[in-house]
Structures are given as C-alpha cells and as structure tokens.
C-alpha positions in Angstrom: 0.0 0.0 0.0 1.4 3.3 -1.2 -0.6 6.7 -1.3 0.9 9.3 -3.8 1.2 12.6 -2.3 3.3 15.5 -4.5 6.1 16.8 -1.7 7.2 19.0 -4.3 7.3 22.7 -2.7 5.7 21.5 0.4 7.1 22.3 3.2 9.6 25.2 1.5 7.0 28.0 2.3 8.0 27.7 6.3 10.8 26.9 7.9 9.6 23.3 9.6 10.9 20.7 7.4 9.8 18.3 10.0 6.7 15.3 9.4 4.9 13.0 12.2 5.4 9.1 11.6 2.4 7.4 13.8 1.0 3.5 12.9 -2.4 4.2 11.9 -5.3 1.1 12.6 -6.5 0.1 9.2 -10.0 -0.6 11.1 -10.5 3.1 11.9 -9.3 4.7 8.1 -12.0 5.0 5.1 -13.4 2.0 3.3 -11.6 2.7 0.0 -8.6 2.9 2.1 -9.3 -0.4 4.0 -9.3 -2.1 0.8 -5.7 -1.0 -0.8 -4.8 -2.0 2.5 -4.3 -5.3 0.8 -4.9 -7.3 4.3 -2.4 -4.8 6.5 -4.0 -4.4 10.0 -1.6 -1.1 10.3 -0.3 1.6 8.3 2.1 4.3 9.0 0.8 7.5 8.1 3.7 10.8 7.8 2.4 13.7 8.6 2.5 17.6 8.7 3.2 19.7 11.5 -0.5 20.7 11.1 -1.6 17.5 11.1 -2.2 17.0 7.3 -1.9 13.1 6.4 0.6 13.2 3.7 1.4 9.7 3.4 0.0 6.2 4.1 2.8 3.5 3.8 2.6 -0.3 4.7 5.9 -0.5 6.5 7.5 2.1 9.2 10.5 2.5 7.4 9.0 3.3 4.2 7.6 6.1 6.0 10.9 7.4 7.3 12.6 7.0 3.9 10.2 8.8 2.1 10.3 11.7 4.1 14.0 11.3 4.6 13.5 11.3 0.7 11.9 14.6 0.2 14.4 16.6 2.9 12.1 16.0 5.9 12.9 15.3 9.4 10.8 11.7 10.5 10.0 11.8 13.9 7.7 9.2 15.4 4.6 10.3 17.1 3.2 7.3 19.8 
C-alpha cells in the first residue's frame, strides 16, 4: 500500500521541514482505504506539523525514507 502525495514545494514556504510518523489502525481509516490495504492491520501514516496526512505506507521504514527522501525530518509520534 502506497498513497501518492506531491512533496514537491511543500514544506519550502515555512521553515519546519519536520513530518509525524504514527502506525495508523487500518480498522479506523476510510473504506476505500481499508481495501488497498491489501490485508495490512496497520499503516504508517507521515504527517504535517499541522496535522495534514501526507502519506500512508505499509511499512514504518517506508515512511521514514520517504520523508527522509523529500528533505524531511521523520519523527515518530506514539
């Protein structure tokens, strides 16, 4: 499972280039979501310093490479 999100000039308007990893319950997400799930009983979501969900990747460390990707700081959020 892999959602698309455009980084491209995110984050360059401010100065936080920092994102929220946090392992998100499959049960509680949207059904169209539940169903790319592919099976996955958690997801890791990366998200904004807002809040915004960015990202929705299968594995934790997908999550931290892809921000680490885009020139964000991961940090985990429990």
């Amino acid at each position: 499972m892999y959602t698309e999100f455009d980084f491209g000039t995110f984050g360059q308007e401010d100065e936080s280039r920092i994102v929220y990893i946090r392992q998100v319950s499959v049960e509680d997400l949207p059904d169209e979501v539940r169903d790319a799930a592919e099976g996955a009983a958690v997801l890791y979501a990366v998200h904004s310093a807002d809040g915004e969900r960015l990202a929705l990747v299968k594995e934790r460390n997908l999550a931290f490479a892809l921000a680490r990707q885009n020139d964000f700081a991961p940090v985990t959020v429990h």
